[in-house]
C-alpha positions in Angstrom: 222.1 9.1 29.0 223.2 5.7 29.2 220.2 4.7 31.8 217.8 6.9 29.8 218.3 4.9 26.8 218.0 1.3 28.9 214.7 3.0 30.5 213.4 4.0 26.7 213.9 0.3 25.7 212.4 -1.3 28.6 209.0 0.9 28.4 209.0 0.4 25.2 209.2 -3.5 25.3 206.7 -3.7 28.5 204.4 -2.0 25.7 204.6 -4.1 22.8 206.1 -7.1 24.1 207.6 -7.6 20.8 210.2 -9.7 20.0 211.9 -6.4 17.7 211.3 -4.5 21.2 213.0 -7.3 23.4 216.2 -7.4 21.3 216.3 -3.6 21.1 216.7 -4.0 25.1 219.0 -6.9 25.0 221.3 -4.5 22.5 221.5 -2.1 24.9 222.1 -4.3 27.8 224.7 -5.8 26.1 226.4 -2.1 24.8 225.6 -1.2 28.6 227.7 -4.2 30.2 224.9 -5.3 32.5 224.1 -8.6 29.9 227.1 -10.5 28.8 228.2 -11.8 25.5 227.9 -15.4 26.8 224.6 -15.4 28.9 223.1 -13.8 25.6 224.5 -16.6 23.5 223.4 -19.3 26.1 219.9 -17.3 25.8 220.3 -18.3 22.4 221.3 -21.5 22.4 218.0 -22.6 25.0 215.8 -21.0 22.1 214.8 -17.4 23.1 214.1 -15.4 20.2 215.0 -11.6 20.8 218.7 -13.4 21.9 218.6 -15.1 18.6 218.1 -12.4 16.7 221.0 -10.9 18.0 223.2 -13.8 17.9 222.1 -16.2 15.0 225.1 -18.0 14.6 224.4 -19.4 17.8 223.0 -23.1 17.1 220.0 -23.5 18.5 218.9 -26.7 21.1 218.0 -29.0 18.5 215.1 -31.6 19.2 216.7 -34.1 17.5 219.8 -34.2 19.6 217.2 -36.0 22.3 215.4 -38.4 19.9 216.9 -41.0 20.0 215.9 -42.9 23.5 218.4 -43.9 26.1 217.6 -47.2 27.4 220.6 -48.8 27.4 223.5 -48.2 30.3 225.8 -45.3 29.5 228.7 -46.1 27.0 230.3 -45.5 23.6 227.8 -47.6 22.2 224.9 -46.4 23.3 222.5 -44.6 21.3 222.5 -40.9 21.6 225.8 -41.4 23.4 228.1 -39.3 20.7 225.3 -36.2 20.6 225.2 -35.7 24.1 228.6 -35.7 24.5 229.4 -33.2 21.7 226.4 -30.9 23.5 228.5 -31.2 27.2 231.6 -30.5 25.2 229.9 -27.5 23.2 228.4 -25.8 26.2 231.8 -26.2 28.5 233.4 -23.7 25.7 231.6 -21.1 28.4 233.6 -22.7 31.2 231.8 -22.3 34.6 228.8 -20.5 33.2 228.1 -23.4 30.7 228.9 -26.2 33.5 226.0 -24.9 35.6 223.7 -24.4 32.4 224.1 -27.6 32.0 223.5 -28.9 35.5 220.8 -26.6 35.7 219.3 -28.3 32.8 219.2 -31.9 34.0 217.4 -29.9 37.0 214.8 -28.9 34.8 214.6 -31.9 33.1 213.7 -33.4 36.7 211.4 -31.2 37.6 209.7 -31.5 34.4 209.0 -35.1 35.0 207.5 -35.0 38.2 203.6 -34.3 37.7 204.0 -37.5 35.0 205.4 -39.1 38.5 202.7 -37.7 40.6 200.1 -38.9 38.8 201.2 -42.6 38.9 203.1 -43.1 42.1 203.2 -42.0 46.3 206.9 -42.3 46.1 208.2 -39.7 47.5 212.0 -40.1 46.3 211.9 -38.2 43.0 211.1 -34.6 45.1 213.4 -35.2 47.6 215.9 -35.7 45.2 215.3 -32.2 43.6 215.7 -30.5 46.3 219.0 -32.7 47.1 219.9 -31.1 43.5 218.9 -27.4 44.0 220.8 -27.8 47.5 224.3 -29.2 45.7 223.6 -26.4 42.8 223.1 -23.4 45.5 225.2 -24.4 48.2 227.8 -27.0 47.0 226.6 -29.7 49.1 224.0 -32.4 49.0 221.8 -32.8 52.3 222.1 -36.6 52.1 225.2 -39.3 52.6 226.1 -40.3 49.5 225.0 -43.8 50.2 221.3 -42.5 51.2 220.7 -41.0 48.2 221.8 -44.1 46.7 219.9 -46.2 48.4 216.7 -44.0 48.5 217.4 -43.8 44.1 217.4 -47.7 43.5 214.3 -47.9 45.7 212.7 -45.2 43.5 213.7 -47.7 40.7 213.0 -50.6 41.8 209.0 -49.4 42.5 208.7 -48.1 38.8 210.5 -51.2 37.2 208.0 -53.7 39.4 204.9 -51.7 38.3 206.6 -52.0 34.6 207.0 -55.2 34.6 203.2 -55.8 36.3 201.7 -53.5 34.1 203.1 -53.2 30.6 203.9 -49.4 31.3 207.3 -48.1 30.5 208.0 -44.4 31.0 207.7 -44.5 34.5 210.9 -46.5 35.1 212.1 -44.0 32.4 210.9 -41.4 34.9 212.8 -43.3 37.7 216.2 -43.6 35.9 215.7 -40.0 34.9 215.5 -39.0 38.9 218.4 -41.7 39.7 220.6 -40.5 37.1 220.2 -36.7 38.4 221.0 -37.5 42.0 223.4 -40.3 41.7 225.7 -37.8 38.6 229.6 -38.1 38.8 231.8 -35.2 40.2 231.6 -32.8 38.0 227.7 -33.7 37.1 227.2 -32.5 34.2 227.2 -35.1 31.7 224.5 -37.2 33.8 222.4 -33.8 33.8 222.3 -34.2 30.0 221.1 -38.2 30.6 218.4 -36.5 32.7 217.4 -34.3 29.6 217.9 -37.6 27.4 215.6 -39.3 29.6 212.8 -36.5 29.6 212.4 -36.2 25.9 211.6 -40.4 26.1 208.5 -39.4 28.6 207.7 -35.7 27.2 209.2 -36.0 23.3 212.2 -33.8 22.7 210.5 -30.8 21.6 208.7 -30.9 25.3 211.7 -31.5 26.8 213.6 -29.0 24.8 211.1 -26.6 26.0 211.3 -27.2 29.6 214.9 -26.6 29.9 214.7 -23.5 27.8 211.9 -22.0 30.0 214.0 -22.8 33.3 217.6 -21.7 31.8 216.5 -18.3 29.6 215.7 -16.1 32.8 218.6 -17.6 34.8 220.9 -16.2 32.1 219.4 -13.2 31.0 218.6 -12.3 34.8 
């Protein structure tokens, strides 16, 4: 009965695509065990609507968390500093599932970035150090030494600044600090993985960068 009911939802949605259809499923998922409480909040939170209808309490990922730019080195008294630490402390309320949203959105937040990079520079650091990311997110390790990646990140920032400085053009050492800051994060990582979202919504806006995490965190936790 139980399975019948999940299979009536699912057609139904694959039908319609409705958001009323979508939460219907969710619902069920939820009643059925195979969606959790959390991931459906989390859903929430990174702005998917059939999850917010069903949990809107839930504060959403608020643009303006991410307007205000981070140019300055990390610190009590930098701007933004306060709001990014109260999202880190809000998402670690889900313990290990909201430490790896969290990494997984700085993640996003690189990959986001990267056709901006493309277009400007040959470097080849900033892909290098996703996939030194994904590698320490999947399998607990990163490829590289330490002082590689190091190394290999200041050289990333050192091109953009020069070209910055040459050329009058700022985001791309934005774009730099934003892969730097990624790959060179603390143990745990998480609250550099926020800087990298901080730094994305000074390239993108923070309604673009808002909606690239979203889009790369919602089927992780509803999957």
């Amino acid at each position: 009965m139980a399975d019948r009911r999940l299979s009536e939802r699912a057609r139904a949605f694959e039908a319609t695509g409705s958001v009323a259809d979508e939460a219907a499923l969710l619902g069920e998922r939820l009643r059925q065990g195979s969606l959790s409480r959390p991931r459906l909040e989390l859903a929430a939170h990174f702005g998917h609507a059939a999850a917010q209808a069903l949990a809107p309490d839930v504060p959403p990922l608020a643009a303006d968390v991410w307007r205000v730019h981070l140019n300055q080195p990390l610190g009590p008294r930098t701007p933004g500093y306060a709001e990014r630490r109260s999202w880190c402390a809000w998402l670690r309320r889900y313990g290990a599932l909201g430490e790896e949203a969290l990494t997984r959105a700085g993640i996003a937040a690189l990959r986001a970035s990267l056709p901006a990079w493309d277009a400007s520079f040959a470097h080849p650091f900033p892909r290098e150090a996703l996939a030194q990311a994904e590698a320490r997110l999947h399998h607990g390790r990163a490829p590289w030494p330490p002082e590689v990646a190091r190394d290999a990140a200041w050289s990333c920032f050192a091109h953009a600044r020069e070209r910055e400085e040459r050329e009058g053009q700022g985001w791309e050492a934005g774009a730099a600090r934003l892969m730097a800051s990624l790959v060179l994060r603390r143990d745990p990582p998480q609250e550099d993985a926020a800087s990298a979202v901080h730094e994305l919504s000074w390239i993108q806006g923070p309604e673009a960068a808002a909606a690239a995490v979203g889009a790369e965190l919602v089927p992780w936790v509803l999957g």
